[in-house]
C-alpha positions in Angstrom: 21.1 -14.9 26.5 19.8 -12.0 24.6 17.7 -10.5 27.4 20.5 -10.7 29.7 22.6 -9.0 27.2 19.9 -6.4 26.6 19.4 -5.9 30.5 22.9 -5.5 31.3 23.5 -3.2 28.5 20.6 -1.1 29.7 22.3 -1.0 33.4 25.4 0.2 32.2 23.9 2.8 30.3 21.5 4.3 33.1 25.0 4.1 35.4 26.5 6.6 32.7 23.5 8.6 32.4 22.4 9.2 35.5 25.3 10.9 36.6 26.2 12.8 33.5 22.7 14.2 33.9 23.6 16.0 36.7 26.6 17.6 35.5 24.8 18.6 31.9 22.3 20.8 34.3 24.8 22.6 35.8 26.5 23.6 32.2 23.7 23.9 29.9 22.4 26.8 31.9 25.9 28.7 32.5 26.7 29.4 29.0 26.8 32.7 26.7 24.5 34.4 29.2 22.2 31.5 30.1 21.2 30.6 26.7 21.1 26.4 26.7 24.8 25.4 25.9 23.6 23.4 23.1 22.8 25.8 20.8 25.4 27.9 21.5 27.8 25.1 20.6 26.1 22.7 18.1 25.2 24.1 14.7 23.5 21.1 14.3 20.1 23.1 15.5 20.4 24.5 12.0 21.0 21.8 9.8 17.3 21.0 8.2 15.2 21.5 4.9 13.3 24.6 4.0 9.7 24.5 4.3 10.1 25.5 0.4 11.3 22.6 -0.6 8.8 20.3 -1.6 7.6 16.4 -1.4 5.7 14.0 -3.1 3.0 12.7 -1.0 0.9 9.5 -1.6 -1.5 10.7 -3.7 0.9 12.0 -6.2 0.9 15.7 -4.6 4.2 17.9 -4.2 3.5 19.9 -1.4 5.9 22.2 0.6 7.8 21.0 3.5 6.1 23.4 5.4 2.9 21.8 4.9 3.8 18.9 5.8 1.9 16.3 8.6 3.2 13.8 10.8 1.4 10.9 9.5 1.5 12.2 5.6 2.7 9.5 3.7 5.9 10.9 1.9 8.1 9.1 -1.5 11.3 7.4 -0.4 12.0 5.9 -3.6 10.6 4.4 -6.8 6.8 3.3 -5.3 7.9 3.3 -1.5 5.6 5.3 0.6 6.2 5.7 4.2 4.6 8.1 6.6 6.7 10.7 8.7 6.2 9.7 12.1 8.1 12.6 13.4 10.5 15.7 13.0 13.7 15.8 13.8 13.7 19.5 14.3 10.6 22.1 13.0 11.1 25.4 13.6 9.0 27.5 11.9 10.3 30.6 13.1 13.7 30.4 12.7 15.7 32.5 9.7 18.5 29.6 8.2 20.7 30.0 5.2 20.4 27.4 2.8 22.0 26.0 -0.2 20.1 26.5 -3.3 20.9 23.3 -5.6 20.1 23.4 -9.1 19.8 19.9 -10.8 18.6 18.1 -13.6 18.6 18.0 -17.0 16.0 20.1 -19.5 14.3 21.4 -16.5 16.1 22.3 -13.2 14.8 20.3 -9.6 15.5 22.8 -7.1 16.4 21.8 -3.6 16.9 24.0 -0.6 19.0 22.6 2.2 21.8 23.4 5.2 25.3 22.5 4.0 26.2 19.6 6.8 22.6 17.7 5.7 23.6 14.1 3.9 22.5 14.0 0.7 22.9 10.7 -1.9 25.0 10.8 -4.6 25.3 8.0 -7.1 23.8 6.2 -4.2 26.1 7.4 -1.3 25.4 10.0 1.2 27.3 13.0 1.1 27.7 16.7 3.1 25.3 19.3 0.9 28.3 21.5 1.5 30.7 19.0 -0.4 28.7 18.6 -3.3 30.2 21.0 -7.0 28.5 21.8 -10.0 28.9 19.2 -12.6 28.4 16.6 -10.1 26.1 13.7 -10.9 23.4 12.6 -8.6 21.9 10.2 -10.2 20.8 9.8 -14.0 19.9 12.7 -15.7 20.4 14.2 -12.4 23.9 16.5 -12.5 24.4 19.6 -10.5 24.0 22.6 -12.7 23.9 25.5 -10.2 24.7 26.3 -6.4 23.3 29.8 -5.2 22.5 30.5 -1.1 19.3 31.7 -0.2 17.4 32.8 3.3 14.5 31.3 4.7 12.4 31.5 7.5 11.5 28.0 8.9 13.3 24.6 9.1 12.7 21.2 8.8 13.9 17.6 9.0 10.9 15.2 8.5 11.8 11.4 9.9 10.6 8.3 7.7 10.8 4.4 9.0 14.0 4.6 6.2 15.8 7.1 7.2 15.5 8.4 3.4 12.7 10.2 1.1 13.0 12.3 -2.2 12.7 16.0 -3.0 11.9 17.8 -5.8 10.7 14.7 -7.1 14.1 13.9 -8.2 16.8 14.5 -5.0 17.1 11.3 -3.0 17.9 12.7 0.2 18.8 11.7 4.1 16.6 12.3 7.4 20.0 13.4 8.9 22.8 15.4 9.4 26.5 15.4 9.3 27.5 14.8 13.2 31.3 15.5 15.1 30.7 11.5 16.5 27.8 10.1 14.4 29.8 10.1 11.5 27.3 8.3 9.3 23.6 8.7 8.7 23.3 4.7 9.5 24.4 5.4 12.8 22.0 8.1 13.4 19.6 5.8 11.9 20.5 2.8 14.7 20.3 5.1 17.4 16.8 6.5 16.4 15.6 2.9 16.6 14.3 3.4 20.2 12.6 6.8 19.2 11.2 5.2 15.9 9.8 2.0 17.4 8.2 4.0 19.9 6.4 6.7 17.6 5.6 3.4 14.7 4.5 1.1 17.2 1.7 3.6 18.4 3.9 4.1 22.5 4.1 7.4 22.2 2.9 10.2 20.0 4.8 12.9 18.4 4.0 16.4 19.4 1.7 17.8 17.3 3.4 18.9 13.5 1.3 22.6 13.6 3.2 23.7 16.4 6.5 25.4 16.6 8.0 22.4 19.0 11.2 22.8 17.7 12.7 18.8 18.3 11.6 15.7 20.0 12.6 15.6 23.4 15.0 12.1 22.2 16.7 14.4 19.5 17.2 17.6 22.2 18.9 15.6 25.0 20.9 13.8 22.1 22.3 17.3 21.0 23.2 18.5 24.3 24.9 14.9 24.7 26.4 16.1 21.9 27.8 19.6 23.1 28.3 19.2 26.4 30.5 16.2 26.8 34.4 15.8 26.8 35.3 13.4 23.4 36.3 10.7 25.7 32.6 10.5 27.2 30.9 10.9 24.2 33.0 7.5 22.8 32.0 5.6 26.1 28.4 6.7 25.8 28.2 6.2 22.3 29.4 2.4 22.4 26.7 2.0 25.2 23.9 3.5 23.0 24.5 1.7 20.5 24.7 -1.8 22.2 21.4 -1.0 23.3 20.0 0.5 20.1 21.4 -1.8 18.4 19.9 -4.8 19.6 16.4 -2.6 19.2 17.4 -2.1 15.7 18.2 -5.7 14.8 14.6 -6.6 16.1 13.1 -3.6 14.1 14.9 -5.5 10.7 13.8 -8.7 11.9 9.6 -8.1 12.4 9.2 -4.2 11.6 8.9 -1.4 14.1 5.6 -1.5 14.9 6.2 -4.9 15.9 8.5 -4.4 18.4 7.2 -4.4 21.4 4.8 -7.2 20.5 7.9 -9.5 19.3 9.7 -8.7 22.8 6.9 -9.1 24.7 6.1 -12.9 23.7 10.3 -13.8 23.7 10.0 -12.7 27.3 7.1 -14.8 27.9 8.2 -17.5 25.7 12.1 -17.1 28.2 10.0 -17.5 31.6 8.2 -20.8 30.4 10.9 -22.1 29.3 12.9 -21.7 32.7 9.6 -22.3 34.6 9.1 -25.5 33.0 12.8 -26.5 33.4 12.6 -25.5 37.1 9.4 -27.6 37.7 11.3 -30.5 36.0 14.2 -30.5 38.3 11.7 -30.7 41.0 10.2 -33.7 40.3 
C-alpha cells in the first residue's frame, strides 16, 4: 500500500512538473534584461551566514564559516556532531548585509547573519530581523547589541538536523524564512530527498572550495519559488511534500544513509510476497 501510494504520488508530481518546466524556461530568461528571474525576485539568494562567523568543529576547533568543508563535522548541540553534507547557498563572492548580534553575558558571542535566517529562541525558531535587544536566547544568552555590518561571502551549511551552533553559544537554523515554507521543518521535510541522497553516499555535493553558489535541488526550488502564481505553488507544494514526506518518515525510521537500503529490501520483501501469493493461487 505504501509503494503504491509513493508511486502515484511520484506520477502526479512529474505531471505537474513536467509542464511547469516548460513555462519556467520561457520566464526565467525574460526578466530585468535577461538576468534569471529568480534572483531578481527572491531575496532569498541572500539570506546566509557570513564566512566570519564561526563554528565549533569536532575536535573542539572554532573555525570561520568560510573555512568550512563539506564533510567537517560541525556542533549541533550539547555533544552532537554531525557533518555538513552540503550548502545550501556558498557564494564567496557576493557582498551581503548582515545583522551583527551581540549576545551573552560577561563576554559578548557575536553572530553575523541575513535578517529573514531562523534563528532559536528559548527553543523556537525565529526571523533574525525579529529578534530586540534584551531578548533572551537561551540562558545566559540575552541580546545585548544589534549593529549591521558588510561582508563579502555567504553561507548556509546543511547538517542531517537541520540545526548547528555558532559562536559556540547561538543555536541556530540551516534555513531561511520562505513566502510558502513558512517553517524551517517544512524546509527540513522537503530537503529529505536531497539529504538522503548526499548521506546515503548517491550523489556527491559539488566541491565546498568552489564558488558553486547552491545545489542544483535548492536552485530549481527557488525559481519554483519566484516564478509561480500562489495557486501553483500550493498545488506543488502539497505534492512535494506527499512525496517528501513519505522519504522523510523513512529517514526517522532507519536514518538517511539507510534509505535506499531500507526501500530496496521493502520492495523486494513486496514482490515475494505477491509472487508467492500468485504461485499459491495457482496450485
Amino acid at each position: 500500500m505504501m509503494m503504491k501510494l509513493f508511486s502515484f504520488a511520484l506520477s502526479l508530481l512529474l505531471l505537474v512538473v513536467s509542464p511547469t518546466s516548460a513555462f519556467l524556461r520561457r520566464r526565467v530568461s525574460v526578466e530585468d534584461g535577461g538576468a534569471p528571474y529568480y534572483q531578481c525576485c527572491s531575496n532569498v539568494n541572500n539570506n546566509c551566514f557570513s564566512g566570519e562567523t564561526k563554528v565549533t568543529t569536532s575536535d573542539g576547533e572554532q573555525i570561520a564559516m568560510k573555512d568550512l568543508h563539506v564533510g567537517d563535522k560541525i556542533l549541533v548541540d550539547g555533544d552532537n556532531y554531525q557533518p555538513v553534507y552540503a550548502f545550501a547557498h556558498r557564494d564567496i563572492d557576493k557582498e551581503v548585509e548582515f545583522l551583527q548580534i551581540h549576545a551573552g553575558t560577561s563576554t559578548d558571542t557575536i553572530l553575523e547573519v541575513t535578517k529573514d535566517h531562523y534563528i532559536f529562541r528559548r527553543g523556537e525558531p525565529v526571523a533574525a530581523g525579529d529578534l530586540q535587544v534584551g531578548d533572551v536566547l537561551a540562558p545566559d544568552m540575552t541580546i545585548t547589541k544589534i549593529d549591521t555590518v558588510t561582508r563579502q561571502g555567504i553561507y548556509a551549511p546543511l547538517t542531517q538536523d537541520g540545526v548547528f551552533t555558532v559562536g559556540g553559544s547561538f543555536q541556530v537554523s540551516s534555513y531561511v524564512q520562505l513566502p510558502i515554507l513558512t517553517s524551517p521543518w517544512l524546509v527540513h521535510v522537503v530537503l529529505s530527498p536531497f539529504r538522503v541522497a548526499c548521506l546515503g553516499g548517491i550523489i556527491t555535493s559539488p566541491d565546498d572550495d568552489s564558488d558553486s553558489d547552491m545545489p542544483l535541488y535548492v536552485h530549481f526550488g527557488l525559481i519554483l519559488e519566484a516564478a509561480l502564481p500562489k495557486v501553483m505553488q500550493w498545488l506543488l507544494l502539497g505534492l512535494v511534500l506527499v512525496v517528501t514526506g513519505t522519504i522523510y518518515g523513512m529517514e526517522c525510521l532507519v536514518g538517511p544513509a539507510l534509505v535506499l537500503p531500507f526501500t530496496l529490501v521493502v520492495a523486494v520483501v513486496v514482490f515475494l510476497i505477491k509472487r508467492s501469493q500468485k504461485a499459491a493461487k495457482g496450485v
